[in-house]
C-alpha positions as CSV (number, residue, x, y, z in Angstrom):
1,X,-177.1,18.3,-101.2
2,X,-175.3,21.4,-99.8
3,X,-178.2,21.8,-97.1
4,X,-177.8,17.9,-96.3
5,X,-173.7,18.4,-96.0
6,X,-174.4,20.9,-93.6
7,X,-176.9,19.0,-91.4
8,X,-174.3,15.8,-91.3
9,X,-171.8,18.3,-89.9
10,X,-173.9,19.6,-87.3
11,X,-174.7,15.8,-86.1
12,X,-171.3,15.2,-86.0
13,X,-170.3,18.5,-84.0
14,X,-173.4,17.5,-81.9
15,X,-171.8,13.9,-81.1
16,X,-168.2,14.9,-81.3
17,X,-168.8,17.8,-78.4
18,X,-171.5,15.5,-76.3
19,X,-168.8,12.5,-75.7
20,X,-165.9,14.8,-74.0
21,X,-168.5,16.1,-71.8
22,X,-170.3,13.2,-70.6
23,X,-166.8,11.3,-70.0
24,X,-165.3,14.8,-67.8
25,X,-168.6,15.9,-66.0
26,X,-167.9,13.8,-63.1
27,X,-168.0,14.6,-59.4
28,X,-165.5,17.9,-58.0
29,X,-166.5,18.9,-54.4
30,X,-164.9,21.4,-51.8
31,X,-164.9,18.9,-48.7
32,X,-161.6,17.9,-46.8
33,X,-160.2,17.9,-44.1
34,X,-156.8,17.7,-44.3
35,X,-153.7,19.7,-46.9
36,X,-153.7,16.0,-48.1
37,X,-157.1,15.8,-49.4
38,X,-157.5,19.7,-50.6
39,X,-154.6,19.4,-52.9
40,X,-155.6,16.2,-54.1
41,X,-158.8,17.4,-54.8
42,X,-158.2,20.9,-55.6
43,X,-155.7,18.7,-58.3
44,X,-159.0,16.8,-59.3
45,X,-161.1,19.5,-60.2
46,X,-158.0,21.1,-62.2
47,X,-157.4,17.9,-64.3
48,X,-161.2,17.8,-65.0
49,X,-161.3,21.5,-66.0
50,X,-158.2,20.8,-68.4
51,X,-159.4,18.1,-69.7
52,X,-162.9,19.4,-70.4
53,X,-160.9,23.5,-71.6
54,X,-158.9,20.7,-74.3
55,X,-162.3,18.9,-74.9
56,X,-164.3,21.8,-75.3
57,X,-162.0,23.9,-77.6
58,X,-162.2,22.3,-81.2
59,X,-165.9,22.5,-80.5
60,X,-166.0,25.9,-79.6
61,X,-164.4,26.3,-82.9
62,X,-166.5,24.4,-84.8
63,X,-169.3,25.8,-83.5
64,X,-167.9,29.2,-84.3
65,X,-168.2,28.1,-87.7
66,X,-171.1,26.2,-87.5
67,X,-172.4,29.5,-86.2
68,X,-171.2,31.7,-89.1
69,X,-172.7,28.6,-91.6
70,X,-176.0,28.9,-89.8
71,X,-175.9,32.6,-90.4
72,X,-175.0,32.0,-94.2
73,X,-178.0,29.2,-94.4
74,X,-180.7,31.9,-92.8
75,X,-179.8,34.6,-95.1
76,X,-180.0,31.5,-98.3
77,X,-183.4,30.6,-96.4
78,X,-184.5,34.3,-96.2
79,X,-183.5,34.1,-100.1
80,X,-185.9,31.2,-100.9
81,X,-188.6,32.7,-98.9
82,X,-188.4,35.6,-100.8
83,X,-188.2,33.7,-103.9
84,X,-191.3,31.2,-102.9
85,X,-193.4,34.6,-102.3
86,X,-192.2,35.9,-106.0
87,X,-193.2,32.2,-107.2
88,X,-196.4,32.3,-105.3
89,X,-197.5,35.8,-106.8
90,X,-196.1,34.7,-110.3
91,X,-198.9,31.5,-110.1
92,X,-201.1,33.5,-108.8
93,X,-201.1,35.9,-111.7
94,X,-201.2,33.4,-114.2
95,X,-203.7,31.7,-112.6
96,X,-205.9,34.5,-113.1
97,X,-204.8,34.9,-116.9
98,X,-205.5,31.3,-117.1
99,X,-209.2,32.0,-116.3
100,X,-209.9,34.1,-119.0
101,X,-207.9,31.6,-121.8
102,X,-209.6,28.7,-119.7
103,X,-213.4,30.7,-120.7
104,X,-212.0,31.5,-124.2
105,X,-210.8,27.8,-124.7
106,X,-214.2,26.3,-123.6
107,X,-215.8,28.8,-126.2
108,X,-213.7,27.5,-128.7
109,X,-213.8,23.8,-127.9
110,X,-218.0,24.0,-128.2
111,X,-217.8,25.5,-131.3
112,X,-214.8,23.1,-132.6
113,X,-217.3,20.5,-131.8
114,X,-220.2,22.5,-133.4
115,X,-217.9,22.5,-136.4
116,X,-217.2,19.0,-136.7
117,X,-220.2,17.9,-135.7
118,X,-221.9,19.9,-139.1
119,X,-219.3,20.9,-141.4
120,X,-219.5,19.2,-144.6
121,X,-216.7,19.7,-146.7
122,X,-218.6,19.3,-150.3
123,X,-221.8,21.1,-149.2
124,X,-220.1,24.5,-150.4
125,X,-219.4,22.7,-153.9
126,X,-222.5,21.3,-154.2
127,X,-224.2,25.1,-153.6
128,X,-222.1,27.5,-155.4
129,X,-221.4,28.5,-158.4
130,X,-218.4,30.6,-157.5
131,X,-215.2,28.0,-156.9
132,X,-213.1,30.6,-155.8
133,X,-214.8,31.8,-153.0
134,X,-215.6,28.1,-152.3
135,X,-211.7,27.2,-152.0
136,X,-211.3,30.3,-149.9
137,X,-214.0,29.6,-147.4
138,X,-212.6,26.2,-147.5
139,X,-209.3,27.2,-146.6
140,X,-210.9,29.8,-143.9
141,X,-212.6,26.9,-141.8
142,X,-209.6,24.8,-141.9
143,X,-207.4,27.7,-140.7
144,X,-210.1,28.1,-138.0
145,X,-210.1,24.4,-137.0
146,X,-206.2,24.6,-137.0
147,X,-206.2,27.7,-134.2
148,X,-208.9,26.7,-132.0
149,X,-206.7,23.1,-131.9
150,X,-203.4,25.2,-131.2
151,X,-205.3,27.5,-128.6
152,X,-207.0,24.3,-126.9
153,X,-203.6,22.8,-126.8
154,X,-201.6,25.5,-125.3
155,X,-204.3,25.9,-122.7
156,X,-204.1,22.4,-121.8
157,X,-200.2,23.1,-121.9
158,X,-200.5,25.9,-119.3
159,X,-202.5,24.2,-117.1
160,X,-200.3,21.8,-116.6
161,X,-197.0,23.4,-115.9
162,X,-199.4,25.9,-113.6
163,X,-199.9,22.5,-111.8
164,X,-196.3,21.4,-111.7
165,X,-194.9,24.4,-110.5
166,X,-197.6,25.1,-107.7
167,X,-197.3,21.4,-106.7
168,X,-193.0,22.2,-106.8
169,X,-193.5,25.1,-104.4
170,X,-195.4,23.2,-102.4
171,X,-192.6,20.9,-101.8
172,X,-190.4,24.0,-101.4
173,X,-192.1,25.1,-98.6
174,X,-192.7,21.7,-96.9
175,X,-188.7,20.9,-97.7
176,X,-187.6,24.5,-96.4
177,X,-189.7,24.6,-93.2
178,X,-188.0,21.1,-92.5
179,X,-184.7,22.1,-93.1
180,X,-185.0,25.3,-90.7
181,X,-186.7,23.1,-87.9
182,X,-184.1,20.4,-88.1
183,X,-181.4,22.9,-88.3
184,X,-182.8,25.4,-85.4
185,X,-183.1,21.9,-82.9
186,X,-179.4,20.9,-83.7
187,X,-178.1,24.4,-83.7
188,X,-180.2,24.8,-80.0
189,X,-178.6,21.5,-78.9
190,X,-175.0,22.1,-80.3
191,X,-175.3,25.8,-78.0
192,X,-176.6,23.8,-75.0
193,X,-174.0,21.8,-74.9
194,X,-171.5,24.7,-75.3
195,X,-173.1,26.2,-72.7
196,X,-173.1,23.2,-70.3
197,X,-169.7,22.6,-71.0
198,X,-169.1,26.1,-69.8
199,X,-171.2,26.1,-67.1
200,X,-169.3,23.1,-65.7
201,X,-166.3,24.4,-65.9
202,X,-167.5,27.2,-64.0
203,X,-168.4,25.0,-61.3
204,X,-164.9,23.3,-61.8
205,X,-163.4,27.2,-61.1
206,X,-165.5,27.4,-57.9
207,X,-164.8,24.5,-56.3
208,X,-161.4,24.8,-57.1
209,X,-161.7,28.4,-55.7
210,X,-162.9,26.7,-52.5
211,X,-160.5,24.2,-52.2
212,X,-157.8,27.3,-52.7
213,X,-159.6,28.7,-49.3
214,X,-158.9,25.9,-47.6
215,X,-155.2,25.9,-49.0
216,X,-155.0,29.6,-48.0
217,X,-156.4,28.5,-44.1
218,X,-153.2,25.8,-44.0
219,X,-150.8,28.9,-45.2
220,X,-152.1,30.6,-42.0
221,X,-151.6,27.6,-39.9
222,X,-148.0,27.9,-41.4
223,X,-148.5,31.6,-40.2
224,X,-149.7,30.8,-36.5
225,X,-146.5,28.6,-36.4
226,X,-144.3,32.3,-36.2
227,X,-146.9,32.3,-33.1
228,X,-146.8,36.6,-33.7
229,X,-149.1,38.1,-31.3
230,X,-152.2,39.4,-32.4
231,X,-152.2,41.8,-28.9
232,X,-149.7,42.8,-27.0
233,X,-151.4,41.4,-24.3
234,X,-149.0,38.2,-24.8
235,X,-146.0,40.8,-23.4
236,X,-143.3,42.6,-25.0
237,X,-143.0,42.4,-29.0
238,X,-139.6,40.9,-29.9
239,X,-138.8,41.0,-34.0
240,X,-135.2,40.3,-34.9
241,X,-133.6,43.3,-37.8
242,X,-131.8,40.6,-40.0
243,X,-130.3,43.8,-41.6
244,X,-128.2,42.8,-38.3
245,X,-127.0,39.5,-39.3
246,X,-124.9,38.0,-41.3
247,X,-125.9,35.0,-43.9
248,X,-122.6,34.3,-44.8
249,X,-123.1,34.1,-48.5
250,X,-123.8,37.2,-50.8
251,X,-125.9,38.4,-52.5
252,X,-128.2,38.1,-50.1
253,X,-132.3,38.8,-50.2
254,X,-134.7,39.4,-47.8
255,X,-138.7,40.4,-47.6
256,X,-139.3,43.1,-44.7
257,X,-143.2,43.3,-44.1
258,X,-144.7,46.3,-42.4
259,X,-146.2,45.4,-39.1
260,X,-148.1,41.9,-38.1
261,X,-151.5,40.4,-38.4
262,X,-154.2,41.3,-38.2
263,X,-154.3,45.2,-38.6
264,X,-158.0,45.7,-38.0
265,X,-159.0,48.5,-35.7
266,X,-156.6,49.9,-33.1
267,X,-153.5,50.3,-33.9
268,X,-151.7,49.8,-30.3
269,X,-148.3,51.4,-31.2
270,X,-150.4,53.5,-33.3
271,X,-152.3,54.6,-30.6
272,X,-149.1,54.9,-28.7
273,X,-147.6,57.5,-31.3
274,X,-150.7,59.4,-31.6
275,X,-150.6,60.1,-27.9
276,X,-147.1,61.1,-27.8
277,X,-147.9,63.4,-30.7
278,X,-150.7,65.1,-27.9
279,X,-153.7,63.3,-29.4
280,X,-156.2,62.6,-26.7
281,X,-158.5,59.2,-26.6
282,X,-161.3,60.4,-28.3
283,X,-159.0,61.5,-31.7
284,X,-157.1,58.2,-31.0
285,X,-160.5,55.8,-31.4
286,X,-162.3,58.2,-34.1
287,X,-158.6,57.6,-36.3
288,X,-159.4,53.6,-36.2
289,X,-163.0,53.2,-36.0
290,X,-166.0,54.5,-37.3
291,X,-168.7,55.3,-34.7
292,X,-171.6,57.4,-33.3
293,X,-170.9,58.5,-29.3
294,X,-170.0,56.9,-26.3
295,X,-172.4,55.5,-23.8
296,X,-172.3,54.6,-20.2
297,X,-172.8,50.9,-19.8
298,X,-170.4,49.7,-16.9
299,X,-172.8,48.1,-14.3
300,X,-173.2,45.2,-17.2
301,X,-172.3,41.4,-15.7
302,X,-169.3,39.7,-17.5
303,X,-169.1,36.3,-17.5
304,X,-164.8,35.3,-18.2
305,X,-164.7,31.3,-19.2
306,X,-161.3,29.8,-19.2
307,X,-161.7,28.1,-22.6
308,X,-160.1,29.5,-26.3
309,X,-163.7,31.6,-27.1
310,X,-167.0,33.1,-26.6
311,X,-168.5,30.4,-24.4
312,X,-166.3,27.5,-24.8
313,X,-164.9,26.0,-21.0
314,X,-166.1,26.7,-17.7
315,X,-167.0,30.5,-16.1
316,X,-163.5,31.4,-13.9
317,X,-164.7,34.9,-12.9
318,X,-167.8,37.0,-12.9
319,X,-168.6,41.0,-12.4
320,X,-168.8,44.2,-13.4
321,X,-168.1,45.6,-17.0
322,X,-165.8,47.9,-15.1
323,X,-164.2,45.6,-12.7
324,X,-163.9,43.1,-15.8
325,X,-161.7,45.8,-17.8
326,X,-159.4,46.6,-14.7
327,X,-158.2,43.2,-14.9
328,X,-157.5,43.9,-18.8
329,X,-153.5,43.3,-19.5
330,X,-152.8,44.4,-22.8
331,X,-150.7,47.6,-22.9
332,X,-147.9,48.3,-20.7
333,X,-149.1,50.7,-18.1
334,X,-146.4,53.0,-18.6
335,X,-147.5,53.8,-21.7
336,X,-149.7,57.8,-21.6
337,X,-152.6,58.2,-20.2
338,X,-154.8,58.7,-23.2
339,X,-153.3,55.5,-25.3
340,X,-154.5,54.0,-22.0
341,X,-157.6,55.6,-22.1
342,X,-158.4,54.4,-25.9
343,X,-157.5,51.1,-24.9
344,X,-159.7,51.0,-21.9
345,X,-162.8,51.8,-24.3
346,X,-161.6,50.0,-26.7
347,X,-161.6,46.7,-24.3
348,X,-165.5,47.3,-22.7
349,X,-166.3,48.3,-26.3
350,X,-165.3,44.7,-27.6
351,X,-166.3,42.7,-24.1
352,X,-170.1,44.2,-24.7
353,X,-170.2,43.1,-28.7
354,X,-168.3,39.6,-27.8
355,X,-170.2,38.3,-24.9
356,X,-174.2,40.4,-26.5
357,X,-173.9,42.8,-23.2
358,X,-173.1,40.0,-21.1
359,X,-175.4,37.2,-22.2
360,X,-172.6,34.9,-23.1
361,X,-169.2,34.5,-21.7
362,X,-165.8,35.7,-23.1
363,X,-162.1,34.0,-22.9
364,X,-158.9,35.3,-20.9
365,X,-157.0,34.7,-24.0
366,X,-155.4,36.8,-27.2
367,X,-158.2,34.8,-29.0
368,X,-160.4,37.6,-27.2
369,X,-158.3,39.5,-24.9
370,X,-156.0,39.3,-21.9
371,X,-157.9,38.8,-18.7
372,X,-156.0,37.9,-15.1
373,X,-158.2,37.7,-12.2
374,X,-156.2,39.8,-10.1
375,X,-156.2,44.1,-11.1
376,X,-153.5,45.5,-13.1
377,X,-153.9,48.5,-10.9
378,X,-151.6,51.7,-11.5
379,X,-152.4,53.7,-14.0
380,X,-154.3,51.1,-15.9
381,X,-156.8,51.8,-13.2
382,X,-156.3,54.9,-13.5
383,X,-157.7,54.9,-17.0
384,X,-160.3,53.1,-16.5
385,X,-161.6,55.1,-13.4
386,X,-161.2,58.0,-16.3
387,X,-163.3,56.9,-18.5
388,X,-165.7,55.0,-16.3
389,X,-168.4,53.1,-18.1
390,X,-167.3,54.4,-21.7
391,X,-168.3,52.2,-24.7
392,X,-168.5,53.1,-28.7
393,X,-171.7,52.5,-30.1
394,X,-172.9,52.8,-33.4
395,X,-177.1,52.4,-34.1
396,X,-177.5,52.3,-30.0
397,X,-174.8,49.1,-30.1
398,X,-171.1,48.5,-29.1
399,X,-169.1,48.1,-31.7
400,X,-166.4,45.1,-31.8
401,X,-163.4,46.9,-31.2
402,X,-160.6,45.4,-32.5
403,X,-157.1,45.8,-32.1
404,X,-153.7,44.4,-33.0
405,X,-150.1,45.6,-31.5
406,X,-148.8,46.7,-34.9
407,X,-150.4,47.7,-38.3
408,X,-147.0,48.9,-40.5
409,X,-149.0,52.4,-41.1
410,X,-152.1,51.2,-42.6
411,X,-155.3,49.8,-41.0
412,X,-157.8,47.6,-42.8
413,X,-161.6,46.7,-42.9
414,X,-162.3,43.5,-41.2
415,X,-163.8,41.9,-44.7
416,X,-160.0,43.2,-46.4
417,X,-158.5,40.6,-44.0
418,X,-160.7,37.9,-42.7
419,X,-163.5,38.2,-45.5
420,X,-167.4,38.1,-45.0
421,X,-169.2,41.4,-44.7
422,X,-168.2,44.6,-44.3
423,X,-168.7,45.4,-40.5
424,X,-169.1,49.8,-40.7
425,X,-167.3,50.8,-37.9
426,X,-163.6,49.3,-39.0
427,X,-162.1,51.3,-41.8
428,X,-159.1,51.7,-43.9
429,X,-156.7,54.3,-42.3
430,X,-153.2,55.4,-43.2
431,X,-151.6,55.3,-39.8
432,X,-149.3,58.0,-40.5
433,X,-148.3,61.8,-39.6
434,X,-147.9,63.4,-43.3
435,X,-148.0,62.3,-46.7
436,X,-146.3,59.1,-48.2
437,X,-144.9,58.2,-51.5
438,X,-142.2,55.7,-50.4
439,X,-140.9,53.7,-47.9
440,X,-138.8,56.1,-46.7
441,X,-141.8,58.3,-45.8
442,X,-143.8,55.4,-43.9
443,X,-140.8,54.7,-41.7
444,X,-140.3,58.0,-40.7
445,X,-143.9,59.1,-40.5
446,X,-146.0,56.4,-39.4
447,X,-147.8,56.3,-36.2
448,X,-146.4,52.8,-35.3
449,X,-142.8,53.4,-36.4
450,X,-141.6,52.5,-32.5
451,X,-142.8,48.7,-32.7
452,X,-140.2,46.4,-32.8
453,X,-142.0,44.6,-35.4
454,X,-142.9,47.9,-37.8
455,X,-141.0,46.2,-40.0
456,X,-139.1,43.2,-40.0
457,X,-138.4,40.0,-42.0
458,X,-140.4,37.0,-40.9
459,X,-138.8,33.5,-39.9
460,X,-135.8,32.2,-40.2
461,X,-133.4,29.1,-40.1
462,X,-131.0,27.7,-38.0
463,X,-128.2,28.2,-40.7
464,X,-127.4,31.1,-42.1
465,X,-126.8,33.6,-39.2
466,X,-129.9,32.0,-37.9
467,X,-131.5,34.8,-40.2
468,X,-134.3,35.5,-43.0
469,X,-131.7,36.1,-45.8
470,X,-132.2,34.0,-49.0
471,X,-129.5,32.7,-51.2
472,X,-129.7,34.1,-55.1
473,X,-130.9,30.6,-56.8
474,X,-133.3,30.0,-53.7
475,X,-135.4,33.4,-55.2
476,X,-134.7,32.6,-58.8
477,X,-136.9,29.4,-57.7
478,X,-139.6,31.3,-56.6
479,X,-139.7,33.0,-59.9
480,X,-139.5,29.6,-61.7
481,X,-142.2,28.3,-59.1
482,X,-145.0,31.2,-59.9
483,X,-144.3,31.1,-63.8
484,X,-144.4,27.4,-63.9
485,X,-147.9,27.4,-61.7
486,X,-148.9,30.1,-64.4
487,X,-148.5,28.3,-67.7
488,X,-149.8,25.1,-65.7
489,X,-152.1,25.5,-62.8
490,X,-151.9,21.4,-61.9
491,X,-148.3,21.7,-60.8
492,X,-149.0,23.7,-57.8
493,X,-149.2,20.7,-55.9
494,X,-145.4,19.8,-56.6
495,X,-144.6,23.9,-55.7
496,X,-144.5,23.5,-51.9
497,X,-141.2,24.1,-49.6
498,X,-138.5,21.4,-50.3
499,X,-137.7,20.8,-47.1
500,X,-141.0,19.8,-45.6
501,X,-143.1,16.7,-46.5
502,X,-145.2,18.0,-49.4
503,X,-149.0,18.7,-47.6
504,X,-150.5,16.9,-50.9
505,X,-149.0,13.4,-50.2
506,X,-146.9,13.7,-53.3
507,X,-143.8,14.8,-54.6
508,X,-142.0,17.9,-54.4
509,X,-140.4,19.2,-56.8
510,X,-136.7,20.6,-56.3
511,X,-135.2,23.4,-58.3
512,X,-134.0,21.4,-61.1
513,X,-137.0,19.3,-61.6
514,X,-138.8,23.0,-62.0
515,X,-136.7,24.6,-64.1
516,X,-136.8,21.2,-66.6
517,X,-140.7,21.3,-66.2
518,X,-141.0,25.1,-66.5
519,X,-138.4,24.4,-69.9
520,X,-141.2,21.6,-70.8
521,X,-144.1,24.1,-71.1
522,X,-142.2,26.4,-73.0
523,X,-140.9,28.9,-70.1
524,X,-136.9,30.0,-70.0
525,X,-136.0,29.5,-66.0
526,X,-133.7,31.6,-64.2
527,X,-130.8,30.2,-62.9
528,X,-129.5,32.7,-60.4
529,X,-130.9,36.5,-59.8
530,X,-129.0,39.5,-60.0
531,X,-131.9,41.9,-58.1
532,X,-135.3,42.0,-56.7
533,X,-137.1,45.3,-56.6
534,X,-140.5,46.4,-55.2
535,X,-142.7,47.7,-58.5
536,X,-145.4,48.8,-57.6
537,X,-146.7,50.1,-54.2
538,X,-150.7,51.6,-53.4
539,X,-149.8,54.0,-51.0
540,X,-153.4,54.7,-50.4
541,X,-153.9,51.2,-49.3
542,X,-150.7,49.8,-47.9
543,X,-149.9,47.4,-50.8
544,X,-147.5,45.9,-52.5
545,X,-148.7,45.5,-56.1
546,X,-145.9,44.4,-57.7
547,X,-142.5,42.1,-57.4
548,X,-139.6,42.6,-60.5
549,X,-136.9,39.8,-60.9
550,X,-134.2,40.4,-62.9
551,X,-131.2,37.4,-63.3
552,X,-130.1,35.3,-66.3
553,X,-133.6,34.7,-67.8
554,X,-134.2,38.5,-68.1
555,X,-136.6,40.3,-66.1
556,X,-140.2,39.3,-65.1
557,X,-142.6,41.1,-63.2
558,X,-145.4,39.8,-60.7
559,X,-148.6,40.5,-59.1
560,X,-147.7,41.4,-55.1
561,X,-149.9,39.3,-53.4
562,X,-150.0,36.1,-56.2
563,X,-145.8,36.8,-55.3
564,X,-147.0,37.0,-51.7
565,X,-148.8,33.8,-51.7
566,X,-146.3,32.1,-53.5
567,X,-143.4,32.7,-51.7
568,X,-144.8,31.6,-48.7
569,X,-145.8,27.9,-50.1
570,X,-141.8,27.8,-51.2
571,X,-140.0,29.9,-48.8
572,X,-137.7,27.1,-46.3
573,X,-138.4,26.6,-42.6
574,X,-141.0,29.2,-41.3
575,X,-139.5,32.1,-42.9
576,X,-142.7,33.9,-44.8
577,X,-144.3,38.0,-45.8
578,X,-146.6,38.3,-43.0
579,X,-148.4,41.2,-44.9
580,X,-149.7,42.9,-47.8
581,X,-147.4,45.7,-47.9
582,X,-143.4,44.3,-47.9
583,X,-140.3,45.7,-49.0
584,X,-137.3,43.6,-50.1
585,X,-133.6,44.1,-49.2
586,X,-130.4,43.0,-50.5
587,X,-127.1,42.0,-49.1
């Protein structure tokens, strides 16, 4: 009964576990096109892995359980096996002791017959004299008679309770191998169910990963709204210091990011300080980019289209790799000669990887870089005469060499940025003149430190000084915001700014409505802050790594860039952290 308890529950696990999955293994895929349809997907694929986490979870625990039974039932099994082979040997021994009472027995039944078939009782009364002896012969035969009956008897009494029990192990071993193949299939189906489950909700995690890419691409469409330069090939950098203005209100926070995308390769103020600092063009490009030597490849044909990329629109120009970069316009010629110089190799360097040495054609645009058709001349030219035909290569090939205006003291890999593969000649560089171990240090010993935009807060709104500054409950939303997306990853799509139309097609949710959901699931919200404090910097790296709050509801501490990201979805108007390495200050 105990073994057929235990194979009921296992059906019932089995059924229990296969109905939840069936019902939430439906279709979750990564395609949209617009913030609309991610977030209603993304949304989707969370309610489906809920709902299959809240599904699955009894079940796991059951088959915890089950597992620990099924661990208890093969050590009883290993029991019984051990006990059939003592059995086994048992019957086998008294079989063979049987053989010798079986030969002994049919002795004794022959001459029982013998015995009965001649014996006469009188015939010894008849023939003796000697009554005594007669009586005690008598008696002998009887007694005789008597055992070889007993002895027949028990044989026949042995053999059959040799029979039973060999015909009940039998049955032992036929019931137990049953019990272990019916238990090992249910068992096997129970785990691959688990491990569907699991597996699906993997799937669930990637897709909803996806879909979080495609978020991520419509925060930088919110980030190409601050339309920052990439280059300074667009013209002068101009980055407001809201330390400058006033808010009106107080306290008052704001989130100061070091430099502006995209921070791979040349650092152009960087190369600027560098070269005040005497460093001539070949320490200036080794400092940003890994490669082998130079080589002289300046009679290449460039092709310049007037479309937004490599080959898009119509050819405007054609000539030279060296009469192509003397129409370059992306540092101020009055900067020194060997920042000029860098630059100049740096722009044939990129020109030869974009266009595959001049097979395809390359745009006038930041989106590559800034081409007029008529020569800067000067001492632009001037470079460019000096380093006549120059490109980086690395393996024989011309490296894509990037560069952005300002980097905030640290340079990335291209894959730390934009993803993919890591390309070997970008590299992570700390951009600065001396050791750092605060913020203090960077802005006094970074390379860059001149840019208008080395650090600065990002965005702002026409209220409020027309500045960056937040009010104290406005940031003790953000905190509400992240911990409520933490104890309940389907919210996020009721997280965006309040004063746009929510991306997802649904509600948004004010800071009332979060704090009462955040209250829902069990959170305590923060009603105002009292201060905001960078925790955690890499220095190596240029990150932040961690965000404290401290207000009403105590003091919670985040990750930088889940803060990072967050902040950004909620911060009003366009005001964002452009960066992974911020600061915050207070008013």
């Amino acid at each position: 009964m105990k073994f057929s308890r235990f194979l009921v529950s296992l059906v019932l696990v089995f059924i229990g576990f296969y109905a939840p999955f069936m019902v939430f293994a439906q279709s979750c895929d990564t395609s949209c096109g617009d913030p609309d349809e991610c977030s209603q997907k993304i949304a989707k694929c969370q309610e489906e892995w809920n709902a299959m986490e809240k599904a699955k979870a009894p079940h796991v625990s059951a088959l915890s359980k089950m597992e620990t039974d099924i661990l208890a039932f093969q050590n009883r099994i290993k029991g019984i096996e051990a006990d059939l082979v003592k059995k086994a040997a048992a019957i086998a021994e008294a079989e063979k002791e049987l053989a010798s009472v079986l030969a002994l027995a049919t002795r004794r039944i022959a001459a029982l017959y013998r015995r009965t078939q001649t014996y006469n009782p009188l015939l010894p009364f008849l023939t003796s004299t000697d009554v005594g002896a007669v009586l005690r012969a008598f008696t002998y035969q009887h007694v005789v008679i008597d055992e070889d009956k007993r002895s027949i008897a028990q044989t026949a009494v042995s053999i059959r309770d040799l029979e039973a029990r060999k015909s009940g192990l039998e049955k032992e071993r036929n019931t137990l191998a049953s019990l272990k193949e019916d238990l090992d299939r249910r068992a096997l189906s129970v785990r691959k169910l688990v491990g569907e489950a699991s597996a699906y909700q993997t799937k669930l995690s990637s897709a909803i990963a996806a879909l979080s890419a495609k978020q991520q691409s419509f925060l930088a469409a919110k980030l190409s709204g601050l339309n920052l330069p990439s280059s300074l090939g667009a013209g002068p950098l101009y980055c407001t210091d809201d330390r400058n203005l006033n808010p009106g209100f107080s306290p008052a926070f704001a989130f100061f990011t070091y430099g502006i995308p995209h921070r791979v390769g040349m650092n152009q103020y960087g190369a600027l300080g560098r070269a005040n600092e005497g460093h001539n063009y070949d320490k200036i490009l080794r400092a940003y980019f890994n490669f082998d030597d130079y080589q002289d490849k300046g009679n290449i044909t460039i092709k310049v289209n007037n479309g937004g990329g490599v080959n898009q629109g119509s050819v405007i120009w054609t000539g030279s790799l060296e009469e192509y970069v003397k129409r370059i316009y992306e540092v101020p010629a009055s900067w020194p000669a060997e920042a000029l110089k860098a630059q100049a190799i740096a722009a044939r360097s990129y020109a030869l990887y974009s266009t595959d040495n001049g097979n395809n054609s390359i745009c006038a645009t930041q989106s590559c870089q800034v081409f007029k058709t008529d020569p800067k001349g000067g001492a632009w030219e001037q470079a460019v005469n000096d380093t006549s035909g120059k490109v980086m290569v690395q393996g024989g090939q011309a490296i894509a060499a990037w560069f952005s205006s300002t980097d905030g003291g640290y340079t990335f890999q291209n894959n730390d940025v934009w993803g993919g593969s890591h390309r070997s000649w970008t590299k992570r560089t700390r951009d600065v003149s001396g050791d750092i171990s605060s913020f203090a240090d960077l802005q006094n010993k970074a390379y860059d430190r001149s840019s208008p935009c080395f650090y600065a807060a990002q965005g702002f709104r026409n209220e409020y000084g027309k500045s960056a500054w937040l009010k104290s409950e406005e940031v003790a939303d953000m905190a509400n915001v992240i911990q409520l997306a933490r104890k309940d990853s389907g919210t996020k799509e009721h997280l965006y700014q309040p004063d746009k139309p929510n991306p997802a097609g649904t509600d948004t949710w004010d800071r009332d409505k979060v704090k009462q959901e955040l209250k829902n699931r069990g959170g305590t919200p923060f009603n105002s802050v009292s201060s905001v404090t960078v925790s955690g910097v890499d220095w190596g790296l240029g990150r932040t790594t961690g965000v404290t709050i401290s207000g009403d509801a105590g003091s919670v501490t985040f990750e930088g860039s889940e803060f990072k990201d967050f902040f950004n979805l909620r911060a009003p108007a366009n005001i964002q952290i452009v960066g992974p390495l911020f600061n915050i200050e207070k008013k």
